[in-house]
TITOR-924051 format. One record per residue (C-alpha): residue in one letter; x, z, y; residue number from 1. Coordinates in pm, whole numbers, always signed. Each point is the difference from the previous one (the first is absolute). Layout:
{r A,{X,Z,Y},NUM}
...
This chain:
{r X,{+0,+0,+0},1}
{r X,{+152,-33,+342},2}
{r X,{-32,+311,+145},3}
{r X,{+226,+86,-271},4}
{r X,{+246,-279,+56},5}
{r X,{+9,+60,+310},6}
{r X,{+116,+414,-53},7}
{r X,{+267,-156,-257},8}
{r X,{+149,-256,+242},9}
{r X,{+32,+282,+285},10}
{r X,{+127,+243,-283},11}
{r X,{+232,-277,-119},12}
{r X,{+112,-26,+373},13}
{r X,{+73,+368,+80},14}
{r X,{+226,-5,-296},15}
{r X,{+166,-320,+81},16}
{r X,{+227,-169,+315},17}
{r X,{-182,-328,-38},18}
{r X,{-187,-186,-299},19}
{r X,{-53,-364,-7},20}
{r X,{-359,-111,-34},21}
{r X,{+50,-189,-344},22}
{r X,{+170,+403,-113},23}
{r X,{-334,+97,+69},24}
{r X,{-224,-307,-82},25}
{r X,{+180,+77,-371},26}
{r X,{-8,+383,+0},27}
{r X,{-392,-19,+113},28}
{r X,{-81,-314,-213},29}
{r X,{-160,-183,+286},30}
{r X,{+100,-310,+199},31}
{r X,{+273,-5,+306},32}
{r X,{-362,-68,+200},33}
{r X,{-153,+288,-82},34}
{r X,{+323,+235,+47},35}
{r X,{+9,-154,+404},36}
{r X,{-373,+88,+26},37}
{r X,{+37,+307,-101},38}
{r X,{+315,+60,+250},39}
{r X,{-193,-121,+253},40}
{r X,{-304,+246,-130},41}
{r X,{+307,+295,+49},42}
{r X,{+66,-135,+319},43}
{r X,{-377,+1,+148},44}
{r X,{-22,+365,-159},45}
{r X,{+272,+78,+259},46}
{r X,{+315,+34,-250},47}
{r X,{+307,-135,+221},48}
{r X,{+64,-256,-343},49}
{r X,{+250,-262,+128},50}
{r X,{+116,-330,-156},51}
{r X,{+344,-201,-7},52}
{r X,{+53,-339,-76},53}
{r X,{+360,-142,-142},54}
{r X,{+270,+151,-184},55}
{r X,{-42,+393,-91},56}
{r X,{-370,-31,+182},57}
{r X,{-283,+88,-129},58}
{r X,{-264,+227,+41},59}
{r X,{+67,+411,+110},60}
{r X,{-154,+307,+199},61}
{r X,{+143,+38,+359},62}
{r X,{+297,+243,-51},63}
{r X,{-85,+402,+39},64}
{r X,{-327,-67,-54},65}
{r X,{-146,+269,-235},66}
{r X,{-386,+155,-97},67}
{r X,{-147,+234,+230},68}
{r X,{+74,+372,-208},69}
{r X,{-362,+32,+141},70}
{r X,{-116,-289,-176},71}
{r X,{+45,+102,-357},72}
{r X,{+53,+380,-86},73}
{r X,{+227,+79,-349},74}
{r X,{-350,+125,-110},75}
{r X,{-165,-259,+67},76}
{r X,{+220,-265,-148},77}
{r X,{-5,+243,-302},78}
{r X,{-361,-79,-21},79}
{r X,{+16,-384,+40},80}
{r X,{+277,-11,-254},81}
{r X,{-275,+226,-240},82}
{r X,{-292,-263,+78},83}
{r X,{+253,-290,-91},84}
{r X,{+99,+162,-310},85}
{r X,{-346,+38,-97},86}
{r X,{-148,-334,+71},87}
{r X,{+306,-140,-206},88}
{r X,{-174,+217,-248},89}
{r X,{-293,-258,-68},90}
{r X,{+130,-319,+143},91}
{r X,{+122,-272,-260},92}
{r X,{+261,-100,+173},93}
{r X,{+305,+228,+205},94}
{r X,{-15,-67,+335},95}
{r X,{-103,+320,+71},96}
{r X,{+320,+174,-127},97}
{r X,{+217,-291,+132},98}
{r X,{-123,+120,+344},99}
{r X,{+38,+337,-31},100}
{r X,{+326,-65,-101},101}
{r X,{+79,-176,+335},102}
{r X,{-143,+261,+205},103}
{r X,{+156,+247,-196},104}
{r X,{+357,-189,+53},105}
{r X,{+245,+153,+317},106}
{r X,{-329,+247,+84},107}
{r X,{+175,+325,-61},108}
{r X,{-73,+101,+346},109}
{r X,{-359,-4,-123},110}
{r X,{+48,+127,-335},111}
{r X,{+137,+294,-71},112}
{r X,{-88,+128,-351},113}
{r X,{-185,-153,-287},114}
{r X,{-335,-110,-63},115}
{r X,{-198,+333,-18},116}
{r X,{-340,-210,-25},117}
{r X,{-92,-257,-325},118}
{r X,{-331,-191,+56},119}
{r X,{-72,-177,-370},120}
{r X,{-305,-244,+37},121}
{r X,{-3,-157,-322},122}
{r X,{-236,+75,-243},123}
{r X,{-57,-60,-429},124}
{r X,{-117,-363,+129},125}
{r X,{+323,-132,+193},126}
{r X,{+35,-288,-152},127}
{r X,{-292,-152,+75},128}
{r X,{-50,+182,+365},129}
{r X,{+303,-190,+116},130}
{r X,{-66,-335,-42},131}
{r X,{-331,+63,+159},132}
{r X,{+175,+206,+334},133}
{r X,{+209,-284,+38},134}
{r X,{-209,-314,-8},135}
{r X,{-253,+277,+269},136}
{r X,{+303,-5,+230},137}
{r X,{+45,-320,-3},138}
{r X,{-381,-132,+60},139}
{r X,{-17,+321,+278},140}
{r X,{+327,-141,+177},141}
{r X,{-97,-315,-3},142}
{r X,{-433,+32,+60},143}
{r X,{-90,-151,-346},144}
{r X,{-302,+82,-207},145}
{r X,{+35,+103,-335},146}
{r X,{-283,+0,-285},147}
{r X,{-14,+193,-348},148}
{r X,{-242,+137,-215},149}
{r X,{-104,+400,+109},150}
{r X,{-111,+223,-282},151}
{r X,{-225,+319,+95},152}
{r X,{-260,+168,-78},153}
{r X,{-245,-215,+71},154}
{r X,{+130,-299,-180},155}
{r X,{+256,-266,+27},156}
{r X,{+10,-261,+319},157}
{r X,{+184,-276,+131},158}
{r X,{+150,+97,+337},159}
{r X,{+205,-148,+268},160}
{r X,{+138,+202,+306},161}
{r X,{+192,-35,+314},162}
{r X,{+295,+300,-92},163}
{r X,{+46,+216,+318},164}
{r X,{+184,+310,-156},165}
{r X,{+152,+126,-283},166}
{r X,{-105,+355,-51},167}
{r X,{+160,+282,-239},168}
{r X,{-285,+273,-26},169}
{r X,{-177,+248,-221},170}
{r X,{+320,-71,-248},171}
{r X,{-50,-387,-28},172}
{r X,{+87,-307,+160},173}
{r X,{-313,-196,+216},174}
{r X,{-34,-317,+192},175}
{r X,{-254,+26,+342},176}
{r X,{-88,-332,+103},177}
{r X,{-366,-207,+79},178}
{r X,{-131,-72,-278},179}
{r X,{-184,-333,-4},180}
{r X,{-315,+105,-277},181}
{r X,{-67,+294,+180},182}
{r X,{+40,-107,+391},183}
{r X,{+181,+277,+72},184}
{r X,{+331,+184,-14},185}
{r X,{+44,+174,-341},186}
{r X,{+259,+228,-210},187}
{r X,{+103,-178,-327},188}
{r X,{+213,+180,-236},189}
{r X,{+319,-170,-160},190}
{r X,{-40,+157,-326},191}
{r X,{-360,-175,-29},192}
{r X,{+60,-336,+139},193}
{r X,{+112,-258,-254},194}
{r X,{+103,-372,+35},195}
{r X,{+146,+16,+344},196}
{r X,{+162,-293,+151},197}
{r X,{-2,-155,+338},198}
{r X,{-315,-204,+119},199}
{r X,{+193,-301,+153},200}
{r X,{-224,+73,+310},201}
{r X,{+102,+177,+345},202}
{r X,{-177,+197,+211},203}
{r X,{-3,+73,+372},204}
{r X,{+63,+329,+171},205}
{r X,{-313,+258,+47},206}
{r X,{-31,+329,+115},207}
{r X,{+48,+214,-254},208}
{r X,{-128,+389,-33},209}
{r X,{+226,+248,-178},210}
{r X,{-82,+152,-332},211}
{r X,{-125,+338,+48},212}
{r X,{+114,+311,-157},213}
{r X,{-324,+95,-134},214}
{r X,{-190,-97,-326},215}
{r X,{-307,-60,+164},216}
{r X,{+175,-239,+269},217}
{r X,{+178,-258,-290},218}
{r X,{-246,+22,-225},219}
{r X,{-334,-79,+80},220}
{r X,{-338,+245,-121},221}
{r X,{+231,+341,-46},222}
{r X,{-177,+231,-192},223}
{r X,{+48,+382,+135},224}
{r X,{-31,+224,-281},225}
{r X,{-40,+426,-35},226}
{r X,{+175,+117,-331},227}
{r X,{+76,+341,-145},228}
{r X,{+301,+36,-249},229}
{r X,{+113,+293,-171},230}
{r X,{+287,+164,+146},231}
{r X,{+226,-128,-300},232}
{r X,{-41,-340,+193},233}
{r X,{+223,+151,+286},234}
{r X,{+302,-220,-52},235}
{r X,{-160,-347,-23},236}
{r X,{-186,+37,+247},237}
{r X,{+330,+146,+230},238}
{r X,{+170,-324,-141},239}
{r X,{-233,-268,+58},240}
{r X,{-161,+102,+327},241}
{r X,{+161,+299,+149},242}
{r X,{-103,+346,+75},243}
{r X,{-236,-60,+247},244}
{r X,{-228,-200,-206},245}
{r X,{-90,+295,-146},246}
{r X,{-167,+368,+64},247}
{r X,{+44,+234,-183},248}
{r X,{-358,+206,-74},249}
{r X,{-88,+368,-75},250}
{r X,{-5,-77,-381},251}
{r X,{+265,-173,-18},252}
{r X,{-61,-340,-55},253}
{r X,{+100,-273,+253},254}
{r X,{-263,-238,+228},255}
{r X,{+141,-288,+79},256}
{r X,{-155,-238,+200},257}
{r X,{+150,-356,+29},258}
{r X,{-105,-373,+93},259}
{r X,{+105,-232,-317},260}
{r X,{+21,-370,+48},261}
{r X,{-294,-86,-247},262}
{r X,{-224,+198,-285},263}
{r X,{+214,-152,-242},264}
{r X,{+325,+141,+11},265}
{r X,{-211,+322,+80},266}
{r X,{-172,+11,-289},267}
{r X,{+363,-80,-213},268}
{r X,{+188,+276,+168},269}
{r X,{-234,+254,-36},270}
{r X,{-35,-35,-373},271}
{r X,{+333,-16,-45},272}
{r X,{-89,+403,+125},273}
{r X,{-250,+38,-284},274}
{r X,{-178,+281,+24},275}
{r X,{+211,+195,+276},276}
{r X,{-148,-182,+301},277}
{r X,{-368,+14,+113},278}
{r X,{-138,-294,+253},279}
{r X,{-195,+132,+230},280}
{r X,{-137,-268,+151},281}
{r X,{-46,-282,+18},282}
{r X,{-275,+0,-215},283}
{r X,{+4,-380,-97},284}
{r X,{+342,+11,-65},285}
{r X,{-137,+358,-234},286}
{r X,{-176,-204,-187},287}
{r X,{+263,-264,-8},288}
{r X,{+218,+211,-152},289}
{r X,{-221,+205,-249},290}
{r X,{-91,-357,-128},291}
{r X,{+397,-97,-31},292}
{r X,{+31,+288,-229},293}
{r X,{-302,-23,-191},294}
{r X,{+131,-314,-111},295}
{r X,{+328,+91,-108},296}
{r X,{-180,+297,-219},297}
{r X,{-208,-290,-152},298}
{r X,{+312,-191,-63},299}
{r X,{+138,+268,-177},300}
{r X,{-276,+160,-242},301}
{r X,{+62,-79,-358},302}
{r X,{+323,-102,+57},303}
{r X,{+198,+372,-24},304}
C-alpha cells in the first residue's frame, strides 16, 4: 500500500546519504515512476527530500534534518512496532515485518528496550483468512466490488459489496461495506463468506458512515434480553462481556441484561448454559428457546 511505501522510502532515507530511485524502485518492487511520485508525495507532505542528477546523485533528505522527538514518543513507536507485528500475524504475505524492520533500523533513539507488548491476530482459520484480507485490501485500495456467497442464519445468498473497512472485532475478522441486495451498508464476516474474488467492476466514492461499536448499530433488529444465571456462571460471563454486564442479586445469582444481534445466536448461547440461566424475557424468544430444547429431548429419547 503506499502509505506504507512511502514510511519505508523515508525510513530507507534517514538511514542512508542518498539512494538512487531504481535502489528503491527494486527494494519496493514498484516502477522508477512510482518511486518519483512518491518523492514528490514526501515533498508536498513538507519533508525537505532533495534530488541529484549525474554521477554520485541521486535521491537524499536535506542534511541535519531529523523527526520531531515530539512527533513519535519511544512509547509510542513501541506501540506501532506491536500493531505491525500483529497484522503480520494474519497477512499472507510479510510486508508487515519487512516494515517494521525498517522502522526499527538506526531508531534506537526511539527504542530503548524490547517489545513488552505481542498482539497475535491469527486465529485456527489462517490459512484461509489470509487470502481473503488480502484480495479485501486490494479491492478497498483500489474501490472495487467484490461478490461471494454469505452463509447465516437465515440461509445462503449471493452478495456483492463495495469494501469500505476491514474490521477485527468480537474476536473475528469482518468486512463493512454497501451491500448491493440489501441497499445498505452491512457487516459481513470473513469466516462466513465463501467464493470471494474481485467483481471486475469499480465503484465511485460515497459518503460512508462508520461502523458503530454497538450490536444494535451493525446489526440490524437487536434483540435486548433479561437473563438470570447461577452464580457458577461468574467467569463466562466476566470473560465474554465484562463485569458490568452483570449485577450481582441478593440470592446470588447474576441478571444480566444485554442486546444480542439476532434470536438466533441467543437462543444457541444460552443453551450452551443448560439449565443454569433463566430468560426472563423476552417471552417470544421464551418460547423460542423452550421449543429448541424440547426438540433436542425428542431427538434423544430411545436413543440412551
Amino acid at each position: 500500500m503506499k502509505i506504507d511505501r512511502l514510511l519505508g522510502i523515508l525510513s530507507v532515507l534517514l538511514q542512508k546519504e542518498t539512494a538512487t530511485a531504481p535502489e528503491l524502485a527494486e527494494q519496493f518492487e514498484v516502477s522508477r515512476r512510482t518511486i518519483n511520485r512518491d518523492v514528490e508525495a514526501l515533498c508536498k507532505a513538507g519533508i525537505p527530500v532533495m534530488t541529484r542528477q549525474g554521477a554520485g546523485g541521486g535521491i537524499s533528505i536535506m542534511e541535519n534534518y531529523k523527526f520531531n522527538r515530539a512527533l513519535l514518543t519511544s512509547t509510542e513507536m513501541r506501540d506501532i512496532l506491536a500493531g505491525l507485528r500483529g497484522l503480520d500475524s494474519i497477512n499472507g504475505t510479510n510486508r508487515y515485518g519487512q516494515l517494521m524492520e525498517k522502522l526499527s533500523a538506526g531508531s534506537s533513539d526511539f527504542l530503548t528496550g524490547g517489545q513488552s507488548v505481542l498482539i497475535d491476530l491469527s486465529s485456527w482459520y489462517k490459512e484461509s483468512l489470509a487470502p481473503k484480507i488480502e484480495l479485501l485490501q486490494q479491492a478497498i485500495d483500489n474501490r472495487l466490488e467484490v461478490c461471494f456467497c454469505y452463509f447465516s442464519p437465515n440461509g445462503e445468498s449471493e452478495r456483492t459489496i463495495e469494501p469500505f473497512y476491514l474490521l477485527f472485532r468480537w474476536s473475528s475478522w469482518y468486512v463493512w461495506g454497501y451491500c448491493r441486495l440489501r441497499g445498505d451498508f452491512r457487516m459481513f464476516k470473513l469466516n462466513r463468506m465463501d467464493g470471494l474474488c474481485l467483481s471486475g467492476r469499480t465503484f465511485p466514492a460515497r459518503t460512508v458512515p462508520l461502523p458503530g461499536s454497538g450490536s444494535s448499530a451493525v446489526f440490524p433488529g437487536a434483540v435486548k434480553a433479561r437473563i438470570l444465571f447461577d452464580a457458577v456462571c461468574k467467569w463466562r460471563l466476566m470473560e465474554e462481556y465484562g463485569p458490568e454486564s452483570f449485577r450481582e442479586q441478593p440470592d446470588g445469582r447474576l441478571l444480566f441484561e444485554r442486546s444480542f444481534r439476532n434470536r438466533e445466536y441467543l437462543v444457541i448461547w444460552l443453551m450452551g448454559f443448560r439449565d443454569k440461566a433463566l430468560l426472563l424475557g423476552p417471552e417470544d424468544v421464551q418460547q423460542e428457546l423452550l421449543e429448541a430444547f424440547q426438540k433436542v429431548k425428542e431427538r434423544y429419547e430411545g436413543t440412551v
